[in-house]
C-alpha positions, -999 to 999 in steps of 0.1 A, spaced: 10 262 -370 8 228 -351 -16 242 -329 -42 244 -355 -62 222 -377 -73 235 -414 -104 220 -427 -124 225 -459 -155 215 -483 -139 191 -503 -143 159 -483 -172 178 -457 -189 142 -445 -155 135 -432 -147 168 -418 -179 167 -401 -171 134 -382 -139 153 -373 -158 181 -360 -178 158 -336 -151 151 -318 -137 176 -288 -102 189 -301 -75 200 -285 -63 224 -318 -77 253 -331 -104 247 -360 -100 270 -395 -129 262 -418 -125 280 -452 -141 279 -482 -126 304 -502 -143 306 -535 -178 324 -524 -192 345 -496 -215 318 -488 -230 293 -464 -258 318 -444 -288 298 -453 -316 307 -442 -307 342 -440 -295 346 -475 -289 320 -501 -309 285 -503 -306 255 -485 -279 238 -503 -256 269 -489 -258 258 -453 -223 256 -441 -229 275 -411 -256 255 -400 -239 224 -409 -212 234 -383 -234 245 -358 -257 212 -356 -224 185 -362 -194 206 -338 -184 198 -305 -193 229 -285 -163 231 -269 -141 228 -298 -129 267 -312 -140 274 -348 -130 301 -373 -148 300 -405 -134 323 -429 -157 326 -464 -147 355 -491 -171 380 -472 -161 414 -460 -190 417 -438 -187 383 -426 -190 392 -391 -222 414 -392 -238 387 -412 -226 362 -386 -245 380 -364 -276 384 -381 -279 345 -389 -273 343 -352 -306 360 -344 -326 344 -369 -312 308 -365 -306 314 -322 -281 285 -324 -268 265 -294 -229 270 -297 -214 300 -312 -179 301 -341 -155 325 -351 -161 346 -383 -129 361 -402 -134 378 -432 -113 371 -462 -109 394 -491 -102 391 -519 -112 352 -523 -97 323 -547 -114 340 -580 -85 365 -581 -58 336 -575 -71 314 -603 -73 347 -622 -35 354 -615 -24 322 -623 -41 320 -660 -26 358 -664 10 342 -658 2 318 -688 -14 341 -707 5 361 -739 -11 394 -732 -41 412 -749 -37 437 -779 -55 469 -779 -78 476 -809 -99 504 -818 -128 511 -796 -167 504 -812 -186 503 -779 -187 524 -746 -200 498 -725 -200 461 -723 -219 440 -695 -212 400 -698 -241 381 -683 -242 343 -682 -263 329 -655 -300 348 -656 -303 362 -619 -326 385 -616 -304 412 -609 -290 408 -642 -317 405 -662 -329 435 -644 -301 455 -662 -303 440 -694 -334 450 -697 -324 486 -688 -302 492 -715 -301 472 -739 -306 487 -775 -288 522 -762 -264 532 -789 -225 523 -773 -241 496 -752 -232 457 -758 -243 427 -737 -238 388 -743 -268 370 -728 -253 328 -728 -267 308 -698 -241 283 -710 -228 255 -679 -189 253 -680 -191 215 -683 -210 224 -718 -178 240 -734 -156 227 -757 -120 232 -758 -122 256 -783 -149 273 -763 -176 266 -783 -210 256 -768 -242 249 -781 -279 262 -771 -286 234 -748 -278 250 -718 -294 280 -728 -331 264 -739 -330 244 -705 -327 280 -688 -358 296 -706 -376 263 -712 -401 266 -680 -398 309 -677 -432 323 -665 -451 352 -678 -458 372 -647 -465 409 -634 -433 420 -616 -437 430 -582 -412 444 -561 -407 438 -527 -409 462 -496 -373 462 -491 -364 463 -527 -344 432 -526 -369 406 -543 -392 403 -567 -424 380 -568 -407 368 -532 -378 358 -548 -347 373 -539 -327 395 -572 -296 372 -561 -318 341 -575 -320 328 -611 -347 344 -629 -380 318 -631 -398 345 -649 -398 360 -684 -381 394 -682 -382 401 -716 -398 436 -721 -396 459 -757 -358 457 -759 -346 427 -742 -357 392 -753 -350 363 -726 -352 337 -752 -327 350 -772 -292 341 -762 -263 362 -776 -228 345 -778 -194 366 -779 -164 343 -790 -126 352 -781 -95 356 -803 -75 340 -771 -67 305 -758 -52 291 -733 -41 251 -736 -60 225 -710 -79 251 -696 -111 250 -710 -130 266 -682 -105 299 -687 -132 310 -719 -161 310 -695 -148 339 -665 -113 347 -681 -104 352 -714 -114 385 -731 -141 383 -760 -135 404 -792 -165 427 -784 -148 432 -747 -115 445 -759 -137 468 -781 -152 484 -754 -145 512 -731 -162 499 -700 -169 469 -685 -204 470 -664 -200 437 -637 -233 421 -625 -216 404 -597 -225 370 -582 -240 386 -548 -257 420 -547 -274 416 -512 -260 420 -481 -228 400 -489 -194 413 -503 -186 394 -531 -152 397 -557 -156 372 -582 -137 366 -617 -160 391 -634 -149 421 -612 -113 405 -611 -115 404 -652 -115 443 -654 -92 449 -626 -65 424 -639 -67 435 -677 -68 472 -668 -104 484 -679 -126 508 -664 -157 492 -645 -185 501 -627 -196 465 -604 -232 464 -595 -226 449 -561 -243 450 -523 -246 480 -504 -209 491 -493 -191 471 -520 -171 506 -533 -167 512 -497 -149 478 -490 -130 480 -525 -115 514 -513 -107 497 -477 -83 468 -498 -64 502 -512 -80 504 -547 -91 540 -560 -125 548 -577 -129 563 -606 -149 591 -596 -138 614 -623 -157 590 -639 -188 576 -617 -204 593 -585 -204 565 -562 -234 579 -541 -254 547 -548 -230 527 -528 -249 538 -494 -282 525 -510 -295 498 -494 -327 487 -512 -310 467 -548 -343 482 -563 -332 519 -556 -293 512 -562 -298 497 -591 -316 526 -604 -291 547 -592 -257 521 -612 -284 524 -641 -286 561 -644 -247 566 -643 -241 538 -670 -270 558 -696 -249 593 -684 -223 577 -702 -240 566 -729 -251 598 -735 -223 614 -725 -205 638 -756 -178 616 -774 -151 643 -766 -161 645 -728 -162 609 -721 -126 607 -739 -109 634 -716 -126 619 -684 -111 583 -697 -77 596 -707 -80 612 -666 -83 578 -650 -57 559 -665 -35 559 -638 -60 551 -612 -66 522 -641 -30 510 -641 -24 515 -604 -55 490 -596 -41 467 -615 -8 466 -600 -25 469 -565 -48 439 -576 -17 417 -588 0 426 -559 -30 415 -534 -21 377 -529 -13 366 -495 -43 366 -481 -55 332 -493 -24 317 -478 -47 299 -451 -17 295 -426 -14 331 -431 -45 334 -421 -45 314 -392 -13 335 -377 -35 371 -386 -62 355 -363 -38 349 -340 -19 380 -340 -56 396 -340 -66 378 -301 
């Protein structure tokens, strides 16, 4: 691969001196972790990679940037209209992203989880309060068979025992408004904030208290990894459910697989991921099989969050509600779709081989 040069994040004021510079070689920019950097079409301005490119490159250099997104190239394009930049890059999509490889390489440490007896039909792990989450929380929370940790708790902030205090937490809620909710025309904000965005206002309602945070501890370690009892190791109250409901990271317009979608896939638990518009679609595309005895995946061509939220919502409290005996037979149905996703999902792992990735791009022109 002498004919390219691999660049990414970690040392970015020197790679953007490189950039300035006309070169010979072909440019791969990856950051591999998060389908970010489309600021100001979605995200803030501290995820600006793309314009950071666009303002410091040579124009005649050639640039791939490759990011965990799926639709990279049609959100390429949109940024494009609204930013109407000088010079123009390569997009290639790369999926799945890091969060499954630092996922596989704790499981190949890892002992192995015991089953126990089921207590719960569905479990959703929130830490960070986006408004998408706290939208679901609110939802469900107090159904019978439904469980939720609520932690708000920074990595840094664990010990390694993978205890924390409440410090995070009280920082989170400290300044949280009391406000009217208001959606907005799309159904992708609220109050002008996108759902994607940490929640600045109190979205406590009759069953769901923001200020109350609700910490699940693990029967599992895993030595110098502290940061494995925040997105990897299972929780007592996890193995004792039946379901795992994902809030992912992203659940506008960018496909997203982080460790809590690669936490139920990896184990071998059902899920349902509340994710963008075409995230089933796209998880179906990388050879996985849905669950559909299960879920109907109708909400998956939604593309307001508001009205496919609603729609993730509904199918969770049909399972709730669901008659014990029913819900076992359907479950007992998709256990081989269960086990073959997780061997399809172990199996998954040379595409963040970024010289791979280079020679697919190649092949590809």
């Amino acid at each position: 691969m002498s004919d390219w040069l691999f660049l990414t994040p970690d040392d970015w004021e020197e790679d953007l001196k490189v950039l300035k510079e006309k070169i010979d070689k072909k440019i791969l920019i990856t950051y591999l972790i998060e389908s970010c950097g489309y600021w100001p079409l979605y995200g803030d301005e501290r995820d600006n990679m793309l314009e950071l490119i666009h303002n410091y490159s040579h124009p005649d250099n050639q640039i791939w940037y490759v990011n965990g997104d799926y639709f990279a190239h049609s959100n390429y394009e949109k940024w494009c209209n609204l930013v109407k930049p000088k010079m123009r890059i390569n997009m290639h999509p790369l999926v799945p992203s890091h969060n499954r490889e630092v996922f596989i390489s704790r499981l190949e440490e890892f002992e192995g989880i015991v089953d126990v007896p089921k207590k719960y039909r569905v479990i959703c792990m929130v830490n960070q309060p986006k408004i998408s989450r706290m939208l679901t929380l609110r939802e469900l929370a107090g159904y019978p068979g439904f469980i939720y940790s609520f932690n708000g708790t920074n990595i840094k902030d664990l010990n390694d025992r993978g205890i924390s205090s409440d410090k995070t937490f009280k920082e989170l809620t400290k300044y949280l408004k009391k406000t009217e909710l208001r959606w907005s025309t799309d159904g992708n904000s609220i109050n002008s904030t996108p759902v994607d965005y940490f929640s600045e206002f109190d979205m406590s309602n009759d069953v769901f208290n923001m200020y109350n945070r609700i910490n699940f501890n693990t029967p599992y370690t895993l030595k110098n990894d502290t940061d494995a009892y925040h997105d990897f190791l299972p929780v007592q109250e996890w193995l004792e459910s039946e379901i795992d409901l994902v809030c992912e990271t992203l659940t506008v317009g960018r496909f997203h697989l982080s460790e809590k979608s690669c936490k139920p896939l990896g184990f071998g638990k059902p899920f349902l991921t509340i994710g963008c518009m075409g995230w089933y679609r796209v998880f179906k595309k990388l050879g996985f099989k849905l669950y559909d005895e299960l879920f109907d995946y109708n909400f998956d061509n939604i593309e307001s969050f508001r009205d496919r939220h609603r729609a993730i919502i509904s199918q969770i409290k049909s399972i709730l509600h669901m008659d014990a005996q029913i819900l076992k037979d359907k479950l007992l149905i998709i256990k081989d779709k269960v086990n073959y996703n997780k061997k399809h999902f172990l199996e998954l792992r040379e595409y963040i081989d970024i010289p791979k990735i280079a020679k697919q791009i190649d092949d590809s022109r």
